[in-house]
Structure formats: structure tokens, C-alpha cells
C-alpha positions as MATLAB code, in Angstrom:
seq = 'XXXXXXXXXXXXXXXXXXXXXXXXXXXXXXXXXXXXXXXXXXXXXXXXXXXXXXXXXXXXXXXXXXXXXXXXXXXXXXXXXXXXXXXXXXXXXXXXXXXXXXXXXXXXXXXXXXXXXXXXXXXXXXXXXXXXXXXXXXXXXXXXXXXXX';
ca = [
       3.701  -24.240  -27.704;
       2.403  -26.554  -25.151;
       0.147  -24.685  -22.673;
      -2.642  -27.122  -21.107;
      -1.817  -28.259  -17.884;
      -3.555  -29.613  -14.929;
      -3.849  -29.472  -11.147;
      -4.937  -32.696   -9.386;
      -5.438  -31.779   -5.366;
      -5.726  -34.542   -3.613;
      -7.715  -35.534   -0.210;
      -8.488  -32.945    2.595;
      -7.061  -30.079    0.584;
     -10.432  -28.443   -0.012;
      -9.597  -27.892    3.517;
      -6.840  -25.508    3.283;
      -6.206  -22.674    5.636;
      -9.161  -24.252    8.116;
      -7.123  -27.250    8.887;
      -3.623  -27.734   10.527;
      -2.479  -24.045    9.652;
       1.125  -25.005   11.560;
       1.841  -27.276    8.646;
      -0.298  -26.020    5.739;
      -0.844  -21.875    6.603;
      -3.793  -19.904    6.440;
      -4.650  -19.635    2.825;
      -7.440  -21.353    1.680;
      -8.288  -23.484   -1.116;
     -10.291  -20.639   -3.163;
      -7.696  -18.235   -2.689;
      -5.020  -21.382   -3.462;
      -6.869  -21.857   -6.841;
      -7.078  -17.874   -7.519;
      -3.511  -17.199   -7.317;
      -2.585  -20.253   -9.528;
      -5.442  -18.450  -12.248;
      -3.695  -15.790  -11.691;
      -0.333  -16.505  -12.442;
      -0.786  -19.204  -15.330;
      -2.303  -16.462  -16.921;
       0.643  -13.980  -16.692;
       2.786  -16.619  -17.997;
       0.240  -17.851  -20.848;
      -1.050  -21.360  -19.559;
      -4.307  -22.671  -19.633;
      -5.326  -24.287  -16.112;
      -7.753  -26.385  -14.855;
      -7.184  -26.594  -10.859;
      -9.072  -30.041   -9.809;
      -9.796  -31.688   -5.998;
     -10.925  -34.762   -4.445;
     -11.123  -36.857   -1.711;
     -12.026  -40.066   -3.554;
      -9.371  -42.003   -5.174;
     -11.369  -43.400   -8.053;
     -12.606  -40.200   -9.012;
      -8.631  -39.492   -8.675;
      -7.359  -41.900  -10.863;
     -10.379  -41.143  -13.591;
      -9.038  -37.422  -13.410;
      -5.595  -38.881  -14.524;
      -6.445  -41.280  -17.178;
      -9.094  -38.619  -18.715;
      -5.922  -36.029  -18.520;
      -3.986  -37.926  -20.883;
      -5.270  -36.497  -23.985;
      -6.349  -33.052  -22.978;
      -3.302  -32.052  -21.150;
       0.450  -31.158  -21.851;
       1.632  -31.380  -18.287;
      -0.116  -32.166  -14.891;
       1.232  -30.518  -11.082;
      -0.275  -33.071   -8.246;
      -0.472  -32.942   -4.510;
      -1.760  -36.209   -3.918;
      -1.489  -35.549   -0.258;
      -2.549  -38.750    1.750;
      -2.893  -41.030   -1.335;
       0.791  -40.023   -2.154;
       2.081  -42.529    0.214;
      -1.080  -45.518    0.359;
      -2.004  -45.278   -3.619;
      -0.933  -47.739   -6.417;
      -3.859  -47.005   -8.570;
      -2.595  -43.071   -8.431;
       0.715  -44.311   -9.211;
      -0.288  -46.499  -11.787;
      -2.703  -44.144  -13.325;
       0.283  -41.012  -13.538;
       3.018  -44.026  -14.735;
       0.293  -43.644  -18.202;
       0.391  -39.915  -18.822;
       3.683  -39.952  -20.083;
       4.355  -36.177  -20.105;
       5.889  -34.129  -17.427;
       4.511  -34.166  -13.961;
       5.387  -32.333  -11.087;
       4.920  -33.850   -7.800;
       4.250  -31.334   -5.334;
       3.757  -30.925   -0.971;
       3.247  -27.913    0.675;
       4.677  -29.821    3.928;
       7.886  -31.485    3.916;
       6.740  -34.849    3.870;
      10.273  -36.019    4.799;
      10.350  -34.227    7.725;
       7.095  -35.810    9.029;
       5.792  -38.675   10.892;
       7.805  -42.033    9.228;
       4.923  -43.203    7.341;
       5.087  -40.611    4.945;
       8.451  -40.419    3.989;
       7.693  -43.017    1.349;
       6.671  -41.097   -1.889;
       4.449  -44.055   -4.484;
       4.519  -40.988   -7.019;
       8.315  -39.869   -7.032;
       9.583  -42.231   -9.649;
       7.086  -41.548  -11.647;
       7.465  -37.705  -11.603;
       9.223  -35.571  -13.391;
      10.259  -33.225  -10.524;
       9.289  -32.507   -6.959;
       8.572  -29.411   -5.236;
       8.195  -29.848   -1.098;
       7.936  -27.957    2.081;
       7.839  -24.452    0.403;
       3.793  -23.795    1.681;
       1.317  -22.772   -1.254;
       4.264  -20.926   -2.644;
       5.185  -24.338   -4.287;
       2.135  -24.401   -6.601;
       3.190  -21.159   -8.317;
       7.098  -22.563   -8.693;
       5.295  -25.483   -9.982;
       3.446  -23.634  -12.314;
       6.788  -21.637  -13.826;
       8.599  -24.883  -13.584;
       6.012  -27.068  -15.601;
       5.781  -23.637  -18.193;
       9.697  -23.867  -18.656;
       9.444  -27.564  -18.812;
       6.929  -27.581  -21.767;
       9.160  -25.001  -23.893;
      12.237  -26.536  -23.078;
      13.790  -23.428  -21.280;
      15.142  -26.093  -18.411;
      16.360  -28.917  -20.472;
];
């Protein structure tokens, strides 16, 4: 069985539950990371839970996760609707990706509507707060032993 996946935060989410709380809640990053431990654990897969704020750094993430990961769960937040190299970078991992919001970036301001990652991903998860990384986490598990195929 497949069990190696990654989580690739991108900018400002170290800020979690200190910054817009109306649109991202209270929790905070630590406690984000924590409960995704938590439950890959209970459901027997091996997590690494990443952040930045710098692209680059980003996009090395990405290309490094190629051979040391089955499956890969990113909230590129801001870079999800500016970044090519992002996009370009998760078009070579070629295993399943979930691309994942806690807002519902299509019910926000116009300029992010406009996902550079979707077409890329395997499946989105948006608008469901911090409760989306732990979906993500049972849907990328079911995804990498073909229970949802």
C-alpha cells in the first residue's frame, strides 16, 4: 500500500487562526498540523505537513516530492491564482493531488476565482474551513488504495 503523502501550505497560512478568522476560523496552524498527525495516523499514513511563503522554496518542495511521496494535499493559497511555476512544478508529480481551500475561493473577490492548479489536480476540496484537510486526508488515503475509483 501507498501511504506517503504530503502537505504543501502555502503563503500566510502559518498565520492561521491570528489572521482573518471570518474567513479562515480560529484554529491555528500548530493545532492545523496536530489534527492532520492525528488523523493520518488513525488511518495509517505517513505525513509530512510543510509551509511557506516563498514560491521557490514552493516549487523545490514539489519537485523534491516526486520521489518520496505517493500523493500530495496543497493549499497554495495566494500562489493558487498568480503561480505558473507551482502549476508547472505539480503538472510533474504525476500522482494524485488534492487541491484544497479552506475559503471558498469562488465565492470571493473576482481575482481569485481563477484556480492555475485545478487542471492539474486530481480533486478539490473548498470552503469547508480546516475541516477540509482531514476530508483531504481520507480522500487522498481512499485514493491511493483504490477504494474511490
Amino acid at each position: 500500500m501507498n501511504n506517503k503523502i504530503i502537505i504543501v501550505n502555502g503563503p500566510n497560512l502559518n498565520l492561521l487562526g491570528e489572521r482573518e478568522q471570518s474567513q479562515y476560523g480560529s484554529t491555528t496552524f500548530n493545532e492545523l498540523k496536530e489534527n492532520c498527525l492525528k488523523k493520518s495516523s488513525e488511518i495509517g499514513i505517513e505525513l509530512e505537513f510543510t509551509q511557506s511563503n516563498i514560491e521557490g522554496e514552493l516549487v523545490n518542495l514539489i519537485q523534491d516530492a516526486r520521489k518520496k511521496y505517493d500523493g500530495m494535499i496543497i493549499n497554495a493559497a495566494a500562489f493558487t491564482h498568480t503561480s505558473v511555476a507551482i502549476r508547472d512544478s505539480l503538472d510533474l508529480f504525476k500522482k494524485p493531488i488534492i487541491e484544497l481551500h479552506i475559503s471558498n475561493i469562488y465565492k470571493r473577490e473576482e481575482f481569485r476565482h481563477k484556480s492555475l492548479i485545478s487542471d492539474i489536480a486530481t480533486g478539490g476540496i473548498f470552503g469547508l474551513g480546516v475541516e477540509g484537510y482531514i476530508l483531504a486526508i481520507i480522500s487522498i488515503q481512499k485514493i491511493l488504495t483504490n477504494e474511490n475509483r
